[in-house]
C-alpha positions as CSV (number, residue, x, y, z in Angstrom):
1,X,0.0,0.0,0.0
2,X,1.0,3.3,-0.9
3,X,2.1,5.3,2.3
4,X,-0.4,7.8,3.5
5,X,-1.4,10.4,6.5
6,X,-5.0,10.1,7.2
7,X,-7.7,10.7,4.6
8,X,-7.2,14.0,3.4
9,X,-3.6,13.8,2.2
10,X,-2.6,16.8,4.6
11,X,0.9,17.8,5.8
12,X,1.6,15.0,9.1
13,X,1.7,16.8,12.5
14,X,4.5,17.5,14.8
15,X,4.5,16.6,18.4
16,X,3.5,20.2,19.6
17,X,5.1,20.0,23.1
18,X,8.5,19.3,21.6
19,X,8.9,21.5,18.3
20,X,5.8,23.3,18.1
21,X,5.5,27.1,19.5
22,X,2.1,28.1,18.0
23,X,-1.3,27.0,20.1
24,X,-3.1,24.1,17.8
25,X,-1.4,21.8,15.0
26,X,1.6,22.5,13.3
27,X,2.7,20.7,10.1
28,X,5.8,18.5,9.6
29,X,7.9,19.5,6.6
30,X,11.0,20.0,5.2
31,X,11.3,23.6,5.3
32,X,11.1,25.4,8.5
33,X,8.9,28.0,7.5
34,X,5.8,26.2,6.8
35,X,4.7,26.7,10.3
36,X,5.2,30.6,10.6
37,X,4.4,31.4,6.8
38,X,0.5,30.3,5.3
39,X,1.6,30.3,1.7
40,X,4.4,27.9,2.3
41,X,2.0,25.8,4.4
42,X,-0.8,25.6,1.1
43,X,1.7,25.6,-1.5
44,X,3.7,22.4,0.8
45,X,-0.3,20.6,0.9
46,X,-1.2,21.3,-2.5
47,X,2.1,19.3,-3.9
48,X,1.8,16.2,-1.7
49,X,-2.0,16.5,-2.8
50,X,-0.5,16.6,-6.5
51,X,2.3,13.8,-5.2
52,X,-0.8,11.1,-4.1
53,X,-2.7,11.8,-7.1
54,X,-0.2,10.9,-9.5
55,X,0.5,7.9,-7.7
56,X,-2.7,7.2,-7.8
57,X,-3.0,7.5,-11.4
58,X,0.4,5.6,-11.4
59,X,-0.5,2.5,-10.0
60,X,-4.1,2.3,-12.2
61,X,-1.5,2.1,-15.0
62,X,1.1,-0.3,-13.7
63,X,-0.2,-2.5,-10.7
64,X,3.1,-4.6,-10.6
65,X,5.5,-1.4,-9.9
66,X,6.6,-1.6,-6.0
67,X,5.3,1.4,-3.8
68,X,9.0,2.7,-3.9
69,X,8.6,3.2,-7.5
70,X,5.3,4.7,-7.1
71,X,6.9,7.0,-5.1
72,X,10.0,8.0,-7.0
73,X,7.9,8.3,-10.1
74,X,5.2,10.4,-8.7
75,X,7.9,12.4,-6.7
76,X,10.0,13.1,-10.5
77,X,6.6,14.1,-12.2
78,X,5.7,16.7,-9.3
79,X,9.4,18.0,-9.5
80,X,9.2,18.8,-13.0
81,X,5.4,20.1,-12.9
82,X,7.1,22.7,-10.0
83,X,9.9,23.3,-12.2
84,X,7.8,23.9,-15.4
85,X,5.8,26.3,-13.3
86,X,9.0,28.4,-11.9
87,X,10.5,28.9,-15.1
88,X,7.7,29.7,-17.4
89,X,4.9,31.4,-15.4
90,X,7.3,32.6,-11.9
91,X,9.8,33.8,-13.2
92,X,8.8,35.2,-16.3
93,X,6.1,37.2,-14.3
94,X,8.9,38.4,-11.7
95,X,11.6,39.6,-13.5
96,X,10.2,40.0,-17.4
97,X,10.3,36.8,-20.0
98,X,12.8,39.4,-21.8
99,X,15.0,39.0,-18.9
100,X,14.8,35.0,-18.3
101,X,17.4,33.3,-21.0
């Protein structure tokens, strides 16, 4: 089975009493900043969303891969999706498209 955190495919929790400084939940990630900055929080939950999907969609098209597979696949589609999006929407909007070469 593919490796999941509840239902909902959110961010997994911290234990708050040893990391966490804000009242309620704080999300587990691997920037810092996902706990202090919203954006970073929804852009962080809207990849692993994008992450399970395409595993999803992975393993209706090959049933025999291993979840490991399924995972470095998804993970190398999601990467390039993110890297598509940075360097011709981002980037292009931030500094110009005359100025991206």
């Amino acid at each position: 089975n593919l490796r999941t955190h509840g239902s909902t495919g959110e961010l997994p929790q911290i234990d708050i009493k040893a990391k966490c400084q804000a009242e309620g939940r704080c999300a587990l990630s691997g920037s810092d900043d996902v706990n202090i900055l919203p954006g970073v929080t929804a852009l962080h939950t809207i990849f692993i969303k994008q992450h399970n999907r395409m595993a999803r969609l992975l393993r209706e098209q090959n049933r025999h891969w291993p979840d490991a597979k399924l995972f470095e696949e998804a993970r190398r589609i999601v990467i390039a999706q993110l890297q598509h999006i940075t360097y011709n929407e981002f980037l292009p909007n931030m500094w110009g498209r005359e100025n991206i070469k």
